[in-house]
C-alpha positions in Angstrom: 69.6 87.3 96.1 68.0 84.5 93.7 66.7 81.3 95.4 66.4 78.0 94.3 63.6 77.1 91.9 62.3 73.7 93.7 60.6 71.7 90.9 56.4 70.8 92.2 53.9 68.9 90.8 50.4 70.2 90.7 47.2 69.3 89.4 45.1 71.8 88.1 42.2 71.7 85.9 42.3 67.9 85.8 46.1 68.1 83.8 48.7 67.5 86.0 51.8 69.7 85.6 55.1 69.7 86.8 56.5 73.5 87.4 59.6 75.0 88.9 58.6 77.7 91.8 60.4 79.9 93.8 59.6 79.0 97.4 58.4 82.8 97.9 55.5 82.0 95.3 52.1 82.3 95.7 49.6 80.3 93.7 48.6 83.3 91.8 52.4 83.9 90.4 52.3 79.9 90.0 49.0 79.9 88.0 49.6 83.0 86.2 53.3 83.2 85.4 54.1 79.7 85.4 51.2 77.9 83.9 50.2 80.8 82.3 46.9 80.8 83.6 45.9 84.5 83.9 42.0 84.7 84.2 42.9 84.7 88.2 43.5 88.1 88.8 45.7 90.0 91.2 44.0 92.5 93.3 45.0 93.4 96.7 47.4 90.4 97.1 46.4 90.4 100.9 42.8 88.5 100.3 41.1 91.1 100.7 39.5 91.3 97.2 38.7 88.0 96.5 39.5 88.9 92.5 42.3 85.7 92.8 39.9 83.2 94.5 40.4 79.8 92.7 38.8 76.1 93.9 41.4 74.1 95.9 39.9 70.8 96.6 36.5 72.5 96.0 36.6 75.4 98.6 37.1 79.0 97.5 40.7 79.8 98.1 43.0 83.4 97.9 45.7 82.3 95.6 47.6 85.4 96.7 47.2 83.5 100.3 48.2 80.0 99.5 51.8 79.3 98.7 52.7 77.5 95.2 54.4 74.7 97.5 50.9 74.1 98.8 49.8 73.0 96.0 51.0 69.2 95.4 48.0 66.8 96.7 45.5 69.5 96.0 43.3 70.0 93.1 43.4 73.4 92.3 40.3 74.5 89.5 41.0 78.3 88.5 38.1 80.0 85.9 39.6 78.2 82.6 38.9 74.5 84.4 35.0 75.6 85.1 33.6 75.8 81.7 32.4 72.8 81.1 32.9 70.8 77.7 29.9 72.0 75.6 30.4 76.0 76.7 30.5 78.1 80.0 29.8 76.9 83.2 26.1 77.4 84.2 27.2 80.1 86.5 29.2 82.1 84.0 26.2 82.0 81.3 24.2 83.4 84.3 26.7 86.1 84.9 26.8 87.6 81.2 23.0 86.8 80.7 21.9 88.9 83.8 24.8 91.8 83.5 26.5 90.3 86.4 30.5 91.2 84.6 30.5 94.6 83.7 34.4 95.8 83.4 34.7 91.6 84.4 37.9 91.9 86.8 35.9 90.1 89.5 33.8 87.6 87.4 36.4 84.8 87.6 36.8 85.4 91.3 32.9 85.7 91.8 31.9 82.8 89.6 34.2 80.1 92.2 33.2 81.3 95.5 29.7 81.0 93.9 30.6 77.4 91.9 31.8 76.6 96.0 28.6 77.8 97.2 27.0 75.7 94.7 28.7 72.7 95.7 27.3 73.0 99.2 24.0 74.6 98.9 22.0 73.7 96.0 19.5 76.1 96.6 20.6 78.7 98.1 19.2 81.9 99.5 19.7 85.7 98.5 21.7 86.2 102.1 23.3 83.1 101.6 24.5 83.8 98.2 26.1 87.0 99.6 27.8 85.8 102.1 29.2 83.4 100.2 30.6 85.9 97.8 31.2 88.6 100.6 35.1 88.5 100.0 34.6 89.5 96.5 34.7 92.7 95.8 33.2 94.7 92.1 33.1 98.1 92.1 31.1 98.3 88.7 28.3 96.5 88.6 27.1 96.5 92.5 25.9 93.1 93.6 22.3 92.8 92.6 22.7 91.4 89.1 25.5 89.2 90.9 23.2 87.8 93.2 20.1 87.1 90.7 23.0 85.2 88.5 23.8 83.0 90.9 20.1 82.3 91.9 19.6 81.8 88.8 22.2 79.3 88.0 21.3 77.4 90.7 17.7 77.0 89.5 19.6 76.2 86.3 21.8 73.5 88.1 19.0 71.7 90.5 16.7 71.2 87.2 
């Protein structure tokens, strides 16, 4: 059985959009089917891999958690709003400069729980770092280079 497409206004990246969803969405088939949007990535699709995590409101968020008729009144920032205008983000420079992406299936998850981090805790430490990124799973390039990019972007950030 087909349900109703309900039509939703969103705000994501700065541009506000107005989509038609299926009230069984999630924000991942909202961002990625809808607004075509596909550097969020579907893992699990339970939250347990963290490769979907966007920024709603600033916090590190599971799109595969968060219904797409959450998403009015929220601003939603996936890995295509974080670049900045002049080039990456510096937390995605970090990344590639210090090996942190390797096949590069987490990096867009990795890059907002640490651009949430970030937004916190300017300076933060090693544990702190991976906690914050402890719902993000990579299986390639283990976590140390992870963790030394996002130290690093930090120092890069608080200069």
């Amino acid at each position: 059985m087909q349900m109703k497409k309900i039509p939703i206004e969103c705000r994501v990246n700065g541009e506000d959009h107005v989509c038609l969803v299926d009230p069984r969405d999630t924000l991942l088939e909202l961002l990625r089917d809808r607004l075509n949007l596909t550097g969020t990535k579907e893992g699990c699709s339970n939250g347990n891999c963290g490769a979907c995590t966007v920024l709603v409101d600033g916090d590190a968020v599971c799109a595969c958690l968060m219904m797409g008729t959450e998403a009015p009144g929220h601003e939603i920032t996936t890995i295509e709003g974080l670049a900045e205008e002049d080039g990456l983000h510096a937390i995605q420079s970090a990344l590639v400069e210090h090996g942190g992406t390797q096949c590069g299936f987490c990096t867009p998850g990795i890059a907002l729980s640490a651009a949430a981090l970030l937004r916190e805790n300017q300076k933060p430490s090693d544990d702190e770092i991976r906690h914050a990124i402890a719902g993000n799973i990579c299986r390639c390039t283990g976590y140390d280079k992870i963790v030394r990019a996002i130290s690093d972007a930090a120092d890069r950030m608080g200069a």
